[in-house]
N, C-alpha and C positions, 0 to 999 in steps of 0.2 A: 700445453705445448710439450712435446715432446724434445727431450735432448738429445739426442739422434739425429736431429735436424743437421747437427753443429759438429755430427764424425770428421766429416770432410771440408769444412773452415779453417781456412787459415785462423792462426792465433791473432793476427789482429781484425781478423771479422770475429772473431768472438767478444776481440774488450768491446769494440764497434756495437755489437748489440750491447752488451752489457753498459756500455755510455746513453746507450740509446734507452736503457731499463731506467738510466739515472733519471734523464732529462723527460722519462714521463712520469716519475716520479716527482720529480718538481712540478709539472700542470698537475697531477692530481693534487698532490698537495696544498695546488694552487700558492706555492713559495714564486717569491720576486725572482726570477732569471738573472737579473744582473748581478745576484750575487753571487750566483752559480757559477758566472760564465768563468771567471779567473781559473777554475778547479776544470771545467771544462774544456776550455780550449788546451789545456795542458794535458788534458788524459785525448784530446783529438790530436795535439800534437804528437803523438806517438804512430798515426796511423803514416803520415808523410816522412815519416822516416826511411831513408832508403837502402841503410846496410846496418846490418847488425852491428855494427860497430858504435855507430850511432844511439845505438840503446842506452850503452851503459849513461851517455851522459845525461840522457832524458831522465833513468833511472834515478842516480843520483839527484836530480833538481827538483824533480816530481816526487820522490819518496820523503820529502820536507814537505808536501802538501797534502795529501792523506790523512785522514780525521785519525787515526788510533795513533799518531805521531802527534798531529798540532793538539789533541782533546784535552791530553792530561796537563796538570795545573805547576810544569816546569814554566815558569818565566822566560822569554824571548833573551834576555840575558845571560843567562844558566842552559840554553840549549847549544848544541852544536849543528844549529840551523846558518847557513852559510848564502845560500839561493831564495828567500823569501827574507823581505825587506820587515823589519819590526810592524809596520803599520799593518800587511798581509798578514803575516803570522796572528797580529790579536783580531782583522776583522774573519781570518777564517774560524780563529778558534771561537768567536760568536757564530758565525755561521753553524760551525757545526752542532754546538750546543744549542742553538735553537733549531736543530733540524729533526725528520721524523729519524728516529735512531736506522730502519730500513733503510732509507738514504745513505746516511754516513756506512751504511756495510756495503751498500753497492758498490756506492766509489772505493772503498778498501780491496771489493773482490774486485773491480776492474786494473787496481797496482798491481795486485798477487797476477793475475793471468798476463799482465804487459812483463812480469818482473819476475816469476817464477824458475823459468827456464833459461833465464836469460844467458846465463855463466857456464850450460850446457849444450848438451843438441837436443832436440825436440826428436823422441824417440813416440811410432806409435800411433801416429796421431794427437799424440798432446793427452792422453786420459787426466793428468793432471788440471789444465786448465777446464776439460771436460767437468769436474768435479767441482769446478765454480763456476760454471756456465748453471747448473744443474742448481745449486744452491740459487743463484739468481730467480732463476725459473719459481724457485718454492717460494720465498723472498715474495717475490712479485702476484703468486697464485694465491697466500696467505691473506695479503692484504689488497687482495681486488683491485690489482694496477692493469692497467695493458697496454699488452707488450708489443712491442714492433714485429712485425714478420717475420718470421726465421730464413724464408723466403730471399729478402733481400741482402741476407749476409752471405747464401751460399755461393755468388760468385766470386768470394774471396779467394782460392784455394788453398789448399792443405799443402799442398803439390807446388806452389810459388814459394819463393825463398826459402828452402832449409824448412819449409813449416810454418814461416813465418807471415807471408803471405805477402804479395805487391806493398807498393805504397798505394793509397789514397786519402780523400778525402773526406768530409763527412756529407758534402753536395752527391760526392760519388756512390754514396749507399743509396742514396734516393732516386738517381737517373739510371 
C-alpha cells in the first residue's frame, strides 16, 4: 500500500484506518475482542467528534489509555491517572502486556495522529500524521496483517474541518 493514498484524508480518516490496522490485528492475532473494545470505542470516539474543541478533552481522557502510559510498572495509586477507574488501568495493563508488541504500537500511533496536532493548525496536509500512517503501513507489511482499503478512508477529506475532517462513524467507513 502505498501512503499517498492518505495525502488528501482528513486527519481523522487516517486514525480511522489506523483503528481499522488495530482491529485486524486483533483477528489475525486471533486475540478475544472484548478486550479490545474499552481501548477501541475510545480511539472511535474521537471520529464523532464535532469541533475541535472537543479534542482536547477526549485527549486528556484517552491519553490515560494508551499502552506506553498504562505499560510501565507505576502502581494505579502512584499515577496521575484521573479518567480510568483502578480496575481498567490494571485490566488494560494485562491486556497490553499480553499483547503482540505491533498492536500496542498501533494504538500508540493512532494517540500520536488524533493528538499530534492538536494545540496547532494542521499545516500542509498533515506530513506529520503522514509519517505515522506510513509506519503503520510497515508495521502491518512486516508482519503479514491486512489491511483495510485505503479506498474507503478517502471520502474523509483534507479539505473538511481545518484538516480535521467531518465527524463520523466507524458504520460510516464501511457504507
Amino acid at each position: 500500500m502505498n501512503r499517498n493514498a492518505f495525502v488528501n484524508t482528513s486527519v481523522k480518516g487516517r486514525m480511522a484506518f489506523v483503528i481499522c490496522c488495530a482491529e485486524n490485528t486483533i483477528a489475525f492475532y486471533q486475540l478475544n475482542k472484548g478486550e479490545w473494545d474499552f481501548v477501541l470505542d475510545i480511539l472511535w470516539g474521537f471520529m464523532s467528534l464535532p469541533k475541535e474543541r472537543d479534542f482536547a478533552l477526549w485527549h486528556e481522557n484517552e491519553g490515560e489509555c494508551v499502552p506506553w502510559v498504562i505499560e510501565g510498572d507505576v502502581p494505579y495509586e502512584k499515577s496521575d491517572i484521573t479518567y480510568l477507574t483502578k480496575e481498567h488501568y490494571y485490566v488494560l495493563n494485562k491486556t497490553y502486556k499480553n499483547a503482540p508488541r505491533v498492536l500496542n504500537e498501533i494504538i500508540n500511533h493512532a494517540f500520536q495522529i488524533a493528538s499530534f496536532e492538536l494545540y496547532g493548525s494542521i499545516v500542509g496536509n498533515s506530513p506529520v500524521t503522514m509519517k505515522y500512517i506510513e509506519e503503520v503501513i510497515n508495521f502491518m507489511t512486516q508482519e503479514n496483517i491486512p489491511m483495510p482499503d485505503a479506498e474507503l478512508f478517502a471520502k474523509f477529506s483534507i479539505n473538511e474541518n481545518n484538516g480535521w475532517g467531518r465527524s463520523f462513524t466507524r458504520k460510516d467507513v464501511f457504507t
